[in-house]
N, C-alpha and C positions, 0 to 999 in steps of 0.2 A: 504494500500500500504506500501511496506515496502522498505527498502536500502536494497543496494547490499554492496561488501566490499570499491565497487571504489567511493560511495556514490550515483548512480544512482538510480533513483526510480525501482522497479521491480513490476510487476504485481502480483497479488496473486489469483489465478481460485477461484473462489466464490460459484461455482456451485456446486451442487449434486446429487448424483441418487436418485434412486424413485423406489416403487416396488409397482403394483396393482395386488393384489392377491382376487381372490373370483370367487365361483363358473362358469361354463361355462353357457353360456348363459344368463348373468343376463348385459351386455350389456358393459363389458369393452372396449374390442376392438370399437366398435361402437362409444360409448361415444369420448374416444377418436381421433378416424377418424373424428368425427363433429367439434373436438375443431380446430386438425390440417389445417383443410381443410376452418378455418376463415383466415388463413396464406397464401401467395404464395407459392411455394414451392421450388422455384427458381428467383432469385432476380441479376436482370444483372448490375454489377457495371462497367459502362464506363471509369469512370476516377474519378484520387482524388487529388484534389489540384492542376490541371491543368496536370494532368500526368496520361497516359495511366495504368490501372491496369493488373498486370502480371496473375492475376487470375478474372476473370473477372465475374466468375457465384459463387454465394454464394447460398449454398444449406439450406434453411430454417429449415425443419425439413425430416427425413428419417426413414420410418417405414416398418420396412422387421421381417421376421417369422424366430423363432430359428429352422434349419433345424431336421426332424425327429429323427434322429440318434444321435441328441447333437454336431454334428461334427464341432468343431471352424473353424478348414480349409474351412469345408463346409458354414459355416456364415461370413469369411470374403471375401471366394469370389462370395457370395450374394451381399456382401455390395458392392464390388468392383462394379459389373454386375450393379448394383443400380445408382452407381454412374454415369457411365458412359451412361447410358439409358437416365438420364437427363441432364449433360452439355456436352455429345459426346469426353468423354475422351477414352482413351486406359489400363486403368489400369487391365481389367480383361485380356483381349488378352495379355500385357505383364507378367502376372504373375502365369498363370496357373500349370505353374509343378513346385510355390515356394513351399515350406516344411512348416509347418504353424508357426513354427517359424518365418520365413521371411515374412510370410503374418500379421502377426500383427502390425508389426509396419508401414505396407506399409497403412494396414487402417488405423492407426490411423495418418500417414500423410496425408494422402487424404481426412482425416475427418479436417484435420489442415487446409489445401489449402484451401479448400473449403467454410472454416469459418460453419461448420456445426453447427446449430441451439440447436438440439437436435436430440437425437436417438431414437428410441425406437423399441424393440425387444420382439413381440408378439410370443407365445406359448413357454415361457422361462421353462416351464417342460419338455420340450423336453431334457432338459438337463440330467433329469434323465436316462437318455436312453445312455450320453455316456462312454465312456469305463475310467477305469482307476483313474485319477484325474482331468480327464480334467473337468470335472462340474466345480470345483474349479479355474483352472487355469481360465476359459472364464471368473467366477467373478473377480476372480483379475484383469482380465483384462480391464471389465469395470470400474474399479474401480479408475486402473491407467488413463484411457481415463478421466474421473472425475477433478484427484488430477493434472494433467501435463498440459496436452490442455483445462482444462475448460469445458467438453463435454458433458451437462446434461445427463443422461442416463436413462430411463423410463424401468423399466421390466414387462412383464405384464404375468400372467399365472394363471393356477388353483392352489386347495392345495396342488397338489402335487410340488410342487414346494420350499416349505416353509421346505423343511430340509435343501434345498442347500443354503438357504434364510438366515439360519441359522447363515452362517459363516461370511467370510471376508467383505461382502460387505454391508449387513447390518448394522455391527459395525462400517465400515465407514463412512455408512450412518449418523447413528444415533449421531457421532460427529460432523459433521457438521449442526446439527441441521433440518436435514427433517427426518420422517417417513415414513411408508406407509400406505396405505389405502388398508383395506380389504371391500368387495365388498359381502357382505351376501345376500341369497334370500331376496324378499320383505317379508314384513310383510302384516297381516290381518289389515290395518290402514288406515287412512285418505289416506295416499301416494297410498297404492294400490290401492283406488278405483277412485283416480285422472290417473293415467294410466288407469285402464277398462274406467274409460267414454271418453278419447280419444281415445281408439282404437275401441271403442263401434260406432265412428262416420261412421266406414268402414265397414257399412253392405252391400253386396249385391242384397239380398231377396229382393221380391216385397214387403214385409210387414217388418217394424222395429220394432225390438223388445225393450222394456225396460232394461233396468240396475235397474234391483232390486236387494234387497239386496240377495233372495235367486241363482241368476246369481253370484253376489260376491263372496258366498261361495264357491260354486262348481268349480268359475276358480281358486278358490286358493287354493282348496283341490287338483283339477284335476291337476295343474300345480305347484304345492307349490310354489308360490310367483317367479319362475325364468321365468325373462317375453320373453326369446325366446320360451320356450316351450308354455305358455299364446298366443304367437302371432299365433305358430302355430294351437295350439288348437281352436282357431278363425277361423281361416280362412280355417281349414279342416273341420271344422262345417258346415262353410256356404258352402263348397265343397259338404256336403255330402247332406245339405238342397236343392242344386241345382239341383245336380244328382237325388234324389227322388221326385225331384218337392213339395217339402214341402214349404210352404209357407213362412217363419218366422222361427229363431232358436228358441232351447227351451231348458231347464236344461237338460231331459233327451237326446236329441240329442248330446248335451256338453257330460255327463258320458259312450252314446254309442261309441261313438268317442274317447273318451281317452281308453275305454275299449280295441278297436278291432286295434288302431293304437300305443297306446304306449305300448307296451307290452316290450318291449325291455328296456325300462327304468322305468320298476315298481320298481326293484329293487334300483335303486337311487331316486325316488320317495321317497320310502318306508323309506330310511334313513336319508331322509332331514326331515319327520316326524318324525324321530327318535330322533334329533336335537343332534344327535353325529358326532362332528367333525371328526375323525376316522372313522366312518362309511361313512360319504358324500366323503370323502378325496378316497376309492375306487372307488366310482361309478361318479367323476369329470367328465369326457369324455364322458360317454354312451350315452344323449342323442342326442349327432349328431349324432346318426346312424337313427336316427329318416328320414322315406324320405317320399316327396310328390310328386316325379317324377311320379306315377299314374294318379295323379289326372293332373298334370300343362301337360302333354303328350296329354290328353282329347281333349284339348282347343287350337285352332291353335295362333302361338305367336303375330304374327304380330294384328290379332282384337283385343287381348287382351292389348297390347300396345296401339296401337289408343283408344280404348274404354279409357283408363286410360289416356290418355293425356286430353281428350274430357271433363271427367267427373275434371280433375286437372284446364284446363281453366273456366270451367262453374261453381265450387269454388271459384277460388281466383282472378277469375273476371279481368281476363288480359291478354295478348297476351304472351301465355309461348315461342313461338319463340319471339317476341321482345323482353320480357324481359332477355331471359335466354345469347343473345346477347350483352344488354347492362351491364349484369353480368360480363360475361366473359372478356367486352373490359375493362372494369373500372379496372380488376384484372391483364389483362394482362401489363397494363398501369402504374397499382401500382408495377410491377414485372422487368418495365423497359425497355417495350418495346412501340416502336414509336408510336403516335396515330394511322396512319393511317395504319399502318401496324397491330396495335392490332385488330381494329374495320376490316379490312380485314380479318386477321384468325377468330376474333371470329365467323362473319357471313359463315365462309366456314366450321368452323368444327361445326356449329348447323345446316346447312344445309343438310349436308351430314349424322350426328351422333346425332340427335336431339330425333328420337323413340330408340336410343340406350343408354339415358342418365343414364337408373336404371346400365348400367352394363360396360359401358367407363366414365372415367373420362374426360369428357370434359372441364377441365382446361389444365390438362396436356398434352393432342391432339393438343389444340389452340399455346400452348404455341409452342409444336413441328413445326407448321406450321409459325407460327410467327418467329423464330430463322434459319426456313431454307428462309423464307423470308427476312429478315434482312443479310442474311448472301446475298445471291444472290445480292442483292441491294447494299450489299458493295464489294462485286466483277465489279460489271457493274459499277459504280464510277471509281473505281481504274483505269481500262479500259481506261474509255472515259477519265481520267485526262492525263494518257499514249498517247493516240492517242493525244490529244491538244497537246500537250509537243513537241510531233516530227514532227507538221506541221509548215511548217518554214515561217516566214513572207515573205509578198512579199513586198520589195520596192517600195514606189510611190513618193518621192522627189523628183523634175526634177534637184535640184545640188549632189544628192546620185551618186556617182560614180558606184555604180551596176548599176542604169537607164541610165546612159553615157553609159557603156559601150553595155549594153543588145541593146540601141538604134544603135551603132555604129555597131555590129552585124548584124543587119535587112538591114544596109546600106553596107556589107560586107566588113567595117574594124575592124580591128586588133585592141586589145584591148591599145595597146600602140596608136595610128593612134587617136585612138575615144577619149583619155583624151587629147589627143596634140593638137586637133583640139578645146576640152572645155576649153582651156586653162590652165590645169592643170601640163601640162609637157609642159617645156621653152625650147628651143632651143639652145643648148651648146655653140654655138657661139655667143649667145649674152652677156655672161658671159666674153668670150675672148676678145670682144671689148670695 
């Protein structure tokens, strides 16, 4: 912490960005979506210090994709759009035809408001793709987001990304003491065959097969070490052992199957065996063109779901609706919202969304129903305080001069007549004698 000139303490951002760079499919994005997702994502701060907060939703962490084009305009009214999907702000509807001049500092306000956690901005090779110098400005920009508000910044992308990696904002990086982490296929090692014998546990076949070592070999020639291609080469295997009613996979099933379905990515295959960085650095991208929309098309979704929830309870040996409820309520609870309202959404959005959990977030569904709940709940409050307020007591003292009179009414006199008679009003000529 350091002084200012007036000798006030001043705060000094601490923080720094961060770059993970390494091939596609080797489980960046993922990895990270596991870490984030230990975190709420939204955290409702009531009050502080007995005083209402003028911002009252603090956003945890926020994770959106550098649009295709590289277009900043087009990434910060992502982030806008983001923003506002989770505390119900207006920033995107107010600021659509800004110039993107105007649109950056409006993010990086409303990454301030909001107390933003961390950012982080997946497919940051996209930048290559935009015009001009803008790849650069968008670095500087994170950069400033960093050095001004505090605002960790995570980039994540393939090689191709590591010319623009190059410049401003790595060297920022690098004085403040973080790095990055590059993210290489696996190797032929201990590690790689700790991943095959876990994914080895998800055979479908009537018959299991072994994890031998000559299995080892062939997933990691077939798939060089990038374990989304490994996952899929797995699981189109036992597609294929199904569809021909084979009983059991086997090696040459595994090399028929890479043979007739990855064709399209031999040629980055070919250069990861190459082990030229330069080589792999073209063929980054290819293998998501990779599809298995044939096969999952086959199989009707809805048994395929049940059947996988059936075979996840008869594993882990517990009631995945109760638990996945007292999950959610525990989280929404830690997030800031009321028990009974939490334990209410969680059971309404696992209800509803419970065979849809591989593909909704049902944290951030419960949390929607929880906040329009709370919100509702503090309207009908407000209300019913309103109504109390303007119902007016009724008198019941028999010396209240409202019950005097109300009674001298019923007897049809006059409100002067009905105190004169209680003795409240003297008779002026007793004054005169």
């Amino acid at each position: 912490m350091k002084g200012n000139t007036n000798g006030y303490p001043v705060n000094t951002p601490t923080s720094a960005g961060f770059a993970l760079v390494g091939i596609s499919g080797i489980g960046k994005s993922s990895s990270l979506m596991r870490i984030l997702q230990m975190y709420p994502q939204v955290i409702l701060h009531r009050k502080y210090k007995g005083q209402d907060m003028p911002a009252p939703y603090q956003i945890v962490w926020l994770k959106m994709d550098c649009p295709h084009d590289g277009s900043i305009r087009g990434l910060c009214l992502n982030f806008l759009l983001a923003v506002d999907s989770l505390v119900g702000t207006k920033y995107y509807k107010k600021n659509t035809t800004k110039t993107t001049d105007e649109l950056l500092p409006i993010m990086a306000q409303a990454a301030a408001v909001h107390c933003l956690g961390v950012l982080v901005i997946d497919e940051i090779q996209n930048l290559q793709e935009a015009k001009d110098d803008r790849a650069a400005q968008m670095l500087n920009f994170f950069v400033q987001l960093v050095n001004t508000i505090g605002l960790p910044v995570i980039l994540v992308g393939t090689y191709k990304v590591l010319p623009a990696l190059n410049g401003e904002f790595r060297n920022a990086r690098r004085n403040s003491g973080q790095g990055d982490a590059t993210w290489h296929h696996f190797q032929k090692d201990e590690e790689w065959e700790w991943l095959l014998q876990g994914l080895w546990k998800y055979q479908w076949t009537d018959k299991k097969a072994e994890l031998t070592p000559e299995f080892i070999d062939i997933m990691f020639e077939e798939s060089q070490g990038i374990s989304d291609i490994a996952i899929k080469l797995f699981m189109l295997t036992q597609w294929r052992a199904l569809d021909k009613e084979i009983g059991h996979i086997a090696p040459e099933l595994i090399r028929s199957v890479a043979r007739d379905r990855f064709t399209l990515i031999k040629p980055a295959l070919e250069a990861l065996r190459s082990g030229k960085k330069n080589q792999i650095q073209k063929f980054a991208d290819i293998y998501d063109s990779v599809s298995v929309d044939d096969y999952f098309n086959r199989i009707d979704a809805e048994k395929r779901k049940a059947a996988r929830l059936e075979v996840i309870k008869t594993e882990l040996g517990y009631d995945l609706q109760e638990q996945t409820v007292s999950e959610i309520n525990v989280w929404l609870i830690e997030a800031g919202i009321g028990e009974a309202i939490a334990l209410k959404a969680a059971q309404a959005v696992v209800q509803k969304h419970l065979h849809e959990m591989d593909t909704i977030d049902l944290h951030k569904e419960a949390l929607k129903i929880a906040l329009q709940e709370q919100n509702n709940t503090s309207s009908t409050n407000k209300f019913i305080q309103r109504s109390k307020s303007k119902v007016k007591s009724k008198p019941t003292e028999p010396n209240d001069l409202r019950v005097i009179v109300s009674q001298g009414k019923k007897q049809k006199l006059a409100a002067y007549d009905a105190l004169k008679v209680a003795g409240y009003i003297k008779d002026p000529m007793e004054f005169i004698g």
